[in-house]
C-alpha positions, 0 to 999 in steps of 0.5 A: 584048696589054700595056698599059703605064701610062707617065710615073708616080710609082711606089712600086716593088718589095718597098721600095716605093722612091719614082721619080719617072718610071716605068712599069708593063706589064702582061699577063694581069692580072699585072706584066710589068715595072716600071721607071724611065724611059721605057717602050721596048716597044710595045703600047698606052700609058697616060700616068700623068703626073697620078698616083702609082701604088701597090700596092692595100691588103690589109686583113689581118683583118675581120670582115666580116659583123658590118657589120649591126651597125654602133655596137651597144653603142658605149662597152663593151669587148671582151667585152660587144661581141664574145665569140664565147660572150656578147657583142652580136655573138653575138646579132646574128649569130644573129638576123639573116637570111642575106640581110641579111647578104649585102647589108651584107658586099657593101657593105662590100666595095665600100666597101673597094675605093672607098677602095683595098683590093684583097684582105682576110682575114676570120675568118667565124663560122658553120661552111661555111655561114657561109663559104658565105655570105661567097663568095656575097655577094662573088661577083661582085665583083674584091675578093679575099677570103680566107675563114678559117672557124671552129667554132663550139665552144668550151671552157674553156682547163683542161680537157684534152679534145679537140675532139668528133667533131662539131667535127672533122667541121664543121672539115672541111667549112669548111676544104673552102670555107675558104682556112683557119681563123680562130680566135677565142682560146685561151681559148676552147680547150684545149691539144688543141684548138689543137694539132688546129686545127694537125693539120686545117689542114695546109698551109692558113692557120691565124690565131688572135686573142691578146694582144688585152686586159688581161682575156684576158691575165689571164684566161689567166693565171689558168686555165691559169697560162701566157699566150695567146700562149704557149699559142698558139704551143706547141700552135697554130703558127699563120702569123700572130696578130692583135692582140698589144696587150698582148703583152710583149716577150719574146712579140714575140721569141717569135713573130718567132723562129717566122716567125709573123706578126703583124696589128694593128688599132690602131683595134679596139683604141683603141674598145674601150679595149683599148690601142695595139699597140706595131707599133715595138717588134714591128718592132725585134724582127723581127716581120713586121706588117700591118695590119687594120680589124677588126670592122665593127661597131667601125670603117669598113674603112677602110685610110686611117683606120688608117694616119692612126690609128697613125702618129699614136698610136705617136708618142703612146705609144711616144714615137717615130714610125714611118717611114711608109714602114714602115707603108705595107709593112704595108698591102701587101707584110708583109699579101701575105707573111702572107696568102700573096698573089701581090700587095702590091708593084709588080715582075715577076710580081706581080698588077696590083693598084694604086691610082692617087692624083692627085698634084694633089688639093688635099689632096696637093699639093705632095707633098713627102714620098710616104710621110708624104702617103699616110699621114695625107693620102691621102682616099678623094676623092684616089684617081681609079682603082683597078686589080684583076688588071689591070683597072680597076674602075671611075673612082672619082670 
């Protein structure tokens, strides 16, 4: 049986072009159809007259589990805070108990779906168990998670050695659990490595973090004479980089050329004095870009900050501002492309992962421009419901 949502504002298709009234049907948790007009089949209806219906956020990179230690070593930059070999999180992941661990990744998924994210990707330390651990503390819950597992073994960039038999074999026990591999740098990898990472993931996702300082990208510099993303995309071939901060031009070109996508965390990156990524040049060079809020001990994960954060900071930095609209499709349909979801936009087919905003909240209305208002004035108070494969999980305030 179908239930039609009838007489909404919709954000409809890959262009999430504006209607003014519109509806939605939906059937086994999946789009049926989507249109604007008025609803003409049968089944049962749901008046959305109040509401401007979305596709639910993606927030394309987390690491989820690091919420355990939220503000540690606030004020000191990258390296110091979350080196996967020698920084504060190492030692927080390492001295803290698996349930305790579970505990604050299922309130941090929780606390994504509250404030409209339906699905995110997270770089999950700790080999199969720590993936093991990720799919049991969200076990349960609608939130989709995709899980990229890591080995933790890591080595210097000059070195010509291939991964050890050891590192194989965990690498292939987590991509056994794992939707695919989440890397942490290629400074933290020979060339061999990164072109075995490739061979092992297969048809699976493979993502690598680069570009994300001025430190690693003169590190990279200095030890191999080449740049990380150079590296990356010679050895690697990942489906999609994150950061990209400090990357030049010439590296954007490089990866849109490639059809490797790219995830920014505007956020991250400001806390740790790393820089604001360029998301308007990326784009003009053809990039396709989403959107991440990164390491919970850095941020909340909070899709709605982020979007306020760059909208803002790229007018800020570049001198120019990018369409809201633009930076919404990176927090939706760009983040269902990269990730390879069956969700991210409003259209036949797709999942019915939507958001459900009150058009009349006091902090929306009158809502003269829908883009910009999501952008920098949607709050998490101004989300009355949200919808997960069809079904709703729950009225939210």
């Amino acid at each position: 049986m179908s239930i039609a949502i009838t007489n909404a504002s919709l954000l409809l298709g890959k262009e999430l072009d504006y209607v003014n009234n519109g509806y939605i049907e939906i059937e086994d948790g999946a789009i049926k159809s989507a249109g604007a007009g008025d609803y003409k089949g049968a089944g049962k209806k749901l008046d959305g007259n109040d509401f401007l219906v979305i596709p639910g956020f993606i927030n394309a990179h987390t690491h989820i589990a690091d919420s355990i230690g939220k503000d540690i070593a606030a004020g000191r930059r990258l390296d110091a805070r979350v080196h996967p070999v020698f920084g504060a999180k190492k030692k927080i992941l390492e001295n803290s108990r698996p349930e305790h661990l579970k505990a604050f990744i299922r309130n941090s998924a929780l606390s994504m779906m509250r404030k409209g994210i339906v699905a995110f990707a997270d770089f999950r330390e700790g080999g199969p168990e720590g993936v093991e651990l990720l799919r049991e503390a969200v076990a349960g819950l609608p939130v989709k998670c995709t899980a990229l597992g890591r080995v933790d073994h890591y080595s210097s960039p000059k070195e010509a050695t291939s991964l050890p038999p050891e590192a194989l074999e965990k690498a292939r026990q987590v991509l056994k659990l794992a939707d695919g591999l989440g890397i942490s740098g290629a400074n933290e990898n020979t060339d061999a490595a990164l072109s075995q990472y490739r061979q092992l993931a297969g048809k699976k996702l493979l993502a690598i973090h680069a570009a994300e300082s001025k430190e690693t990208v003169e590190f990279s510099r200095a030890h191999t004479g080449r740049s990380e993303v150079d590296r990356v995309m010679e050895h690697m071939k990942p489906d999609f980089v994150v950061h990209m901060t400090n990357a030049t031009e010439d590296e954007m070109s490089l990866v849109a050329k490639s059809g490797t996508g790219i995830v920014v965390c505007p956020r991250a990156n400001g806390v740790l004095g790393a820089g604001i990524p360029r998301v308007a040049r990326m784009l003009r060079q053809g990039c396709v870009v989403a959107l991440g809020t990164d390491n919970v001990m850095l941020n909340s994960p909070d899709m709605l900050r982020e979007l306020d954060y760059i909208w803002k900071a790229t007018r800020a930095v570049e001198g120019e501002m990018l369409e809201a609209r633009e930076l919404l499709k990176m927090a939706t349909v760009n983040a269902a492309q990269i990730l390879r979801m069956n969700s991210g936009c409003i259209e036949a087919g797709r999942a019915a992962d939507l958001i459900f905003i009150d058009k009349k909240h006091a902090d929306l209305y009158p809502m003269h421009d829908p883009y910009a208002a999501i952008v920098h004035r949607l709050s998490e108070s101004s989300i009355k419901a949200v919808m997960i494969d069809g079904q709703f999980v729950g009225a939210i305030n």
